[in-house]
C-alpha positions in Angstrom: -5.1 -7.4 -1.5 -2.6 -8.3 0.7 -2.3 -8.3 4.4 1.0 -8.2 6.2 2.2 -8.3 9.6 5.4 -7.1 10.8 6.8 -8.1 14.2 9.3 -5.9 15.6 12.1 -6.9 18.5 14.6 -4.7 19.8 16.9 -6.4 22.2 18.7 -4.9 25.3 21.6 -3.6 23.1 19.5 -2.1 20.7 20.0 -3.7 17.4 16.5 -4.7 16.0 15.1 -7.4 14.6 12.0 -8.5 12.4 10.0 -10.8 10.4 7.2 -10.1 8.3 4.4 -12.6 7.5 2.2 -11.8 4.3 -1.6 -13.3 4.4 -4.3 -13.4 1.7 -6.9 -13.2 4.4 -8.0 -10.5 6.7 -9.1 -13.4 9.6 -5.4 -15.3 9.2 -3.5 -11.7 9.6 -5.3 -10.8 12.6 -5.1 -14.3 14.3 -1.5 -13.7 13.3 -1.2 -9.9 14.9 -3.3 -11.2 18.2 -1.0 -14.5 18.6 2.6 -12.0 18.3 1.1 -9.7 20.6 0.4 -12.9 23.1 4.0 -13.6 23.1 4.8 -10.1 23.3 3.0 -9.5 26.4 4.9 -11.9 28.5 8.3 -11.0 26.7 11.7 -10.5 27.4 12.7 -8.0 24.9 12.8 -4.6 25.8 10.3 -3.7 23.6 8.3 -5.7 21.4 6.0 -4.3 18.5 3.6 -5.7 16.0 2.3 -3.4 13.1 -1.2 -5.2 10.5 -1.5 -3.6 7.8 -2.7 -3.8 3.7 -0.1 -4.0 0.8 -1.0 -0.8 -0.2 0.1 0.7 3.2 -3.2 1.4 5.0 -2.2 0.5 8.9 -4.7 -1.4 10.6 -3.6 -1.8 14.0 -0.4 -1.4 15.8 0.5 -2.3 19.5 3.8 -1.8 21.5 5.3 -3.5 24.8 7.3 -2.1 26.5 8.9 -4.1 29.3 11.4 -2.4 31.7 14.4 -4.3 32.0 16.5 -5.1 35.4 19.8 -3.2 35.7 22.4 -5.3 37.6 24.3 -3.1 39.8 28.3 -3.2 40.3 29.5 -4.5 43.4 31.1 -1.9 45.8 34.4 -2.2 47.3 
C-alpha cells in the first residue's frame, strides 16, 4: 500500500497548481499532510488544499484554506 498526498494551490487568477508526494509509510504521509497544511495556514494563495489518501483511493483526510484576498481599489478622478 501506498500513501499519497496531493497539495493543491490555486492562485489569484485561478489556474491551479499541484504536487503530489507518494510515501510507503502511514507516519511519513501524515507528517507530510500536517507539515503542507502548516504552510497552508499562513499562505498567500487564495486557497490552499491538501488531500492524504491510499493508492487504492480510500481518502484519509482532507483540509482547505481559504484565505480572502485584498482587492486594490481604482483611484477616482
Amino acid at each position: 500500500m501506498k500513501y499519497l498526498v496531493i497539495e493543491i494551490q490555486t492562485n489569484t487568477d485561478g489556474t491551479v497548481g499541484n504536487l503530489v508526494y507518494a510515501y510507503d509509510d502511514r507516519n511519513q504521509a501524515e507528517s507530510k499532510y500536517h507539515a503542507v497544511l502548516s504552510a497552508a495556514a499562513i499562505s498567500a494563495l487564495p486557497m490552499h488544499t491538501c488531500v492524504l489518501f491510499q493508492s487504492d483511493g480510500i481518502l484519509l483526510a482532507r483540509q482547505c484554506y481559504v484565505h480572502e484576498q485584498e482587492v486594490e481599489e481604482e483611484p477616482t478622478e
